[in-house]
Phi, psi and omega in degrees: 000134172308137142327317221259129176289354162283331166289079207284218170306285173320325165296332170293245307234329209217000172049033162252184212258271210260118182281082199227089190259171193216119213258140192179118176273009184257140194260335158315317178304313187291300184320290180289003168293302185304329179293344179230016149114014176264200165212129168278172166210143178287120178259117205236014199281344160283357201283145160265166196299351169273316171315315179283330175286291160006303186287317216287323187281303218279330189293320163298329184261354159248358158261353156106211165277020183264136177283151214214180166194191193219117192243157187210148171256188202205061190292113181268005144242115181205187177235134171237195215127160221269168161323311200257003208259300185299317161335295161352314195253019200272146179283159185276340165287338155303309179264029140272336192281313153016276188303286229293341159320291171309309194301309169289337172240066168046000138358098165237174203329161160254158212258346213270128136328111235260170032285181136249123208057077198199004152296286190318305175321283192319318205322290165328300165315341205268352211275341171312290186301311200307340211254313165335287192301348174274356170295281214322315218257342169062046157292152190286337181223137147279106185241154172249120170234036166212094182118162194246111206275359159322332186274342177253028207287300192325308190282310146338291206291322189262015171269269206155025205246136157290169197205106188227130156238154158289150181200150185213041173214153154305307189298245226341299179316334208265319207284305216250354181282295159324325179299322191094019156335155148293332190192146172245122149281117158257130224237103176295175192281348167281045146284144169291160170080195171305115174238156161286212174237342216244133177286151169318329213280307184318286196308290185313344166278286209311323189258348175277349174284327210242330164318329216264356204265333192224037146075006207258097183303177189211126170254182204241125158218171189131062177081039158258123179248344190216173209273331179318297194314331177274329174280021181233336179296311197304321196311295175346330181132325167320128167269018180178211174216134156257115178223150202234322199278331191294306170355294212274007192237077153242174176264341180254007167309097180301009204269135223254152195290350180283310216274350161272337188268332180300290252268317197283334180291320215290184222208140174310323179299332181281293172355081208257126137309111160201183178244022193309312228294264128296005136111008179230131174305111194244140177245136194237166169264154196284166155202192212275014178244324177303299209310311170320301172252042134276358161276205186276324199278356180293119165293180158334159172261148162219169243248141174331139321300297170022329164279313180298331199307319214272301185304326150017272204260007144301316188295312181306276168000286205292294185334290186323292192260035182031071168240112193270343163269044148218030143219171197229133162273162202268154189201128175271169172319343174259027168317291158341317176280020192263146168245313198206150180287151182201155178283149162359290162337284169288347183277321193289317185297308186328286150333299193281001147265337169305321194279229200007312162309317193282348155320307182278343169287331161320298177302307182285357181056052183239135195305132146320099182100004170273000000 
């Protein structure tokens, strides 16, 4: 084992520099992150299944043998059935709370062709093949980052494919540790996207106390942004950061520039929790569509899809015509620490200097962040 503390587990075990992965739906994004000694991973759960393979040949022909990996989720509650089954069940006071959205604050049709909200649906149809190919293509990581990827561990291990889940309760973690995974991400409710209830500093001791029981690393995720957050996820117990929200305010970043100015304007505070979104707790920069069903007149969330279905074709709508308050990029609690737009590249050199300075103030006995 290295001196140096940055060179955890993960890095012996998984051959990057730096314990530092990067949750990124830009496959530029995954790539120079592995390239500059992290490991990117590809978030592919929207992807269609030609897309994904696609990203998955190009990201191997510019990192080499450096790792790199690809997540997708596998939400094991949701209701399923075909488009029209799903449709079906949506209540008429839910698309009357709807109408009466668009309609009152001026909303018009979207230009864009319906169905609407029906990515998550494909998403879901798609998780069988998508998972073929990360065998056929024998990428190094597999992350589940909705749902516990146990039924698919033999075959992945006998592809040659790693096998990490997210996770943000203990029984889950104790559930997928028993399974036998390679690595857990605990991943606390200051995350962006699909979050849990539990804050990072609570889960990540709890599930690395229980890791340790089965030999099994843990990486730390939940609003870590800045390098202070890696050195304080290791103490915790962690061999690394799992991160997501920093990403998408990158140059290689597919995420469109009004939706880089929300992330650089927001405040830890704006990082707003609901299930408006998809019918699961999802975190966001706040906007007038989150805020909307927070009121007294709102009905119930229902349940994945059954929520994107319906909300679809506002959100498409707010896309269609830029009406930029009533959308959001999912954005965690360390949000606030995004300042300036930066290539990949420089955010991971960055960190890993922020972590070493708060290293030497340690050794000098000195407060973190002083």
């Amino acid at each position: 084992m290295s001196d140096d503390p940055l060179y955890t587990r993960l890095c012996e075990e998984y051959g990057c520099e730096y314990p530092i992965v990067s949750f990124a739906h830009t496959r530029d994004v995954a790539a120079a992150v592995s390239n500059a000694g992290g490991i990117g991973m590809l978030g592919a759960s929207t992807h269609t299944v030609e897309e994904m393979q696609n990203d998955i040949r190009w990201i191997k022909e510019q990192v080499g043998d450096k790792p790199f990996g690809v997540d997708i989720t596998i939400p094991s509650s949701y209701v399923r059935g075909n488009l029209e089954e799903l449709e079906a069940q949506i209540p008429q006071q839910h698309r009357e709370f709807m109408d009466a959205l668009m309609r009152d604050n001026n909303i018009p049709e979207p230009t864009t062709p319906g169905p609407w909200g029906t990515q998550r649906l494909r998403g879901l149809a798609d998780t069988r093949r998508k998972l073929e190919i990360m065998m056929e293509e024998q990428i190094p990581i597999f992350a589940s980052g909705l749902g516990s990827p146990a039924f698919i561990l033999d075959e992945m291990h006998d592809a040659g494919v790693k096998v990490w889940g997210l996770i943000g309760m203990a029984r889950q973690a104790q559930r997928e540790l028993d399974a036998g995974l390679d690595l857990l991400i605990a991943q606390g409710q200051d995350s962006a996207g699909h979050t849990g209830r539990i804050g990072t500093f609570s889960i990540v001791p709890e599930v690395a106390e229980l890791a340790r029981q089965h030999d099994t690393p843990i990486l730390a995720a939940g609003g870590i942004t800045t390098g202070q957050h890696v050195v304080a996820a290791i103490v915790l117990g962690a061999v690394g950061v799992w991160t997501g929200t920093i990403w998408q305010a990158t140059h290689e970043s597919a995420t469109e520039m009004w939706a880089k100015q929300k992330l650089l304007d927001a405040k830890a505070q704006d990082a707003w929790v609901n299930e408006a979104d998809d019918g699961k707790r999802n975190r966001a920069v706040r906007n007038r569509f989150k805020e909307a069903w927070e009121q007294p007149d709102a009905p119930p969330y229902l349940p994945m899809p059954l929520q994107g279905l319906l909300v679809g074709k506002i959100k498409q709508a707010a896309e269609d015509h830029k009406l930029y308050d009533w959308i959001s990029p999912p954005a965690g609690q360390g949000v606030g620490f995004i300042r300036e737009l930066k290539p990949a590249r420089q955010v991971v050199m960055d960190m890993v200097e922020e972590a070493y300075d708060a290293l030497e103030r340690l050794q000098l006995g000195e407060a973190i962040g002083t």
